[in-house]
N, C-alpha and C positions, 0 to 999 in steps of 0.2 A: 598154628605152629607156635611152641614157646620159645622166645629169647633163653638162647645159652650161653649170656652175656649177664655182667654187673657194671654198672653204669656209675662212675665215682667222677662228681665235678665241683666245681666252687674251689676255694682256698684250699688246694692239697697243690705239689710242686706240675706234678703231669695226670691232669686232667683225660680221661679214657674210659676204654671198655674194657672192661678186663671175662676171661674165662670163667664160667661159673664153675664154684668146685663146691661139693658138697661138705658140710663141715667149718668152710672158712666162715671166720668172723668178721663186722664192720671192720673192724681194728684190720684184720689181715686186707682187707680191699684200700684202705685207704694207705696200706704201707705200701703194695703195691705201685698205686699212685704218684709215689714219692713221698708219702707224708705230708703232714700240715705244712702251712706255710706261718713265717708267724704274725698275718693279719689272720687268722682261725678263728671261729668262736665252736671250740668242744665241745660248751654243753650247749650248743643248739644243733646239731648234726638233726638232719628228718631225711627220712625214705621218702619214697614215692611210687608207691606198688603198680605193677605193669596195670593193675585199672583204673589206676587213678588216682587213689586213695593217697592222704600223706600219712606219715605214722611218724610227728615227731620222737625225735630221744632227745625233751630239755630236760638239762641239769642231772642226766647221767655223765659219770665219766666215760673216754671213751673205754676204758678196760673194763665197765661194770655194764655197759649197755648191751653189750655182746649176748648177754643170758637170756636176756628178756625179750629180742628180738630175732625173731630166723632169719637172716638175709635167702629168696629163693632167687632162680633166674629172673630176669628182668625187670630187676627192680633199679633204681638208680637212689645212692648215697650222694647227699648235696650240703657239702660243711659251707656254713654263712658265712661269710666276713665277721668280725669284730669292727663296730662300728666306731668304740670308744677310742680306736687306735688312730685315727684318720681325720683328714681335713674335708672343710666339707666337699671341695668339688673331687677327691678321692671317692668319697662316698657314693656320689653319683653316674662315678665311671663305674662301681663296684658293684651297686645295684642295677643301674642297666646292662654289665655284663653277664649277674650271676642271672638275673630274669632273659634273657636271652639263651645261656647255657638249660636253663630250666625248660625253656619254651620248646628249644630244640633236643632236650631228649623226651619229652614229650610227645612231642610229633613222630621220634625212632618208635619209640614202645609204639604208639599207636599203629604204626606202618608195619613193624615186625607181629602183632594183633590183629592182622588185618582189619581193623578199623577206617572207616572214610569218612 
């Protein structure tokens, strides 16, 4: 069974699943979300394909990345923190929460894959 979901978390306002629609771009999934937050880092935005795979988009804009990569179902969009913004025990809340959000859509996709 494939996910008919897009998976957008890390530094955007409301972190979610959104409906996959054929057509839509990074850009459109992450406006969905609410848009960046402004601790973002744009040009490190990476996929992370329902098998696993990451595909980052570094040092694309987000309006130019959009071309070069197909967003399909079940994949999940994960905008990093900007580190340079931040103090260090910031840092550490932000890494342990974005590797947490990562871990656990991880484990979605895997379960929507029937993977064990």
């Amino acid at each position: 069974m494939q996910a008919l979901h897009v998976n957008v978390f890390g530094e955007v306002m409301k972190p979610g699943s959104f409906s996959f629609k054929k057509g839509k771009k990074t850009r459109d999934y992450i406006r969905m979300a609410g848009d960046l937050t402004t601790y973002a880092d744009a040009k490190r935005i990476y996929l992370i394909k329902p098998n696993g795979s990451v595909v980052p988009l570094k040092g694309r804009s987000l309006l130019r990345f959009d071309n070069a990569t197909k967003i399909q179902p079940g994949d999940a969009i994960v905008v990093p923190v900007n580190m340079d913004h931040m103090k260090p025990l910031e840092r550490v809340a932000k890494i342990s929460s974005a590797a947490f959000q990562t871990t656990l859509s991880l484990f979605a996709l895997m379960g929507v894959a029937g993977v064990r």
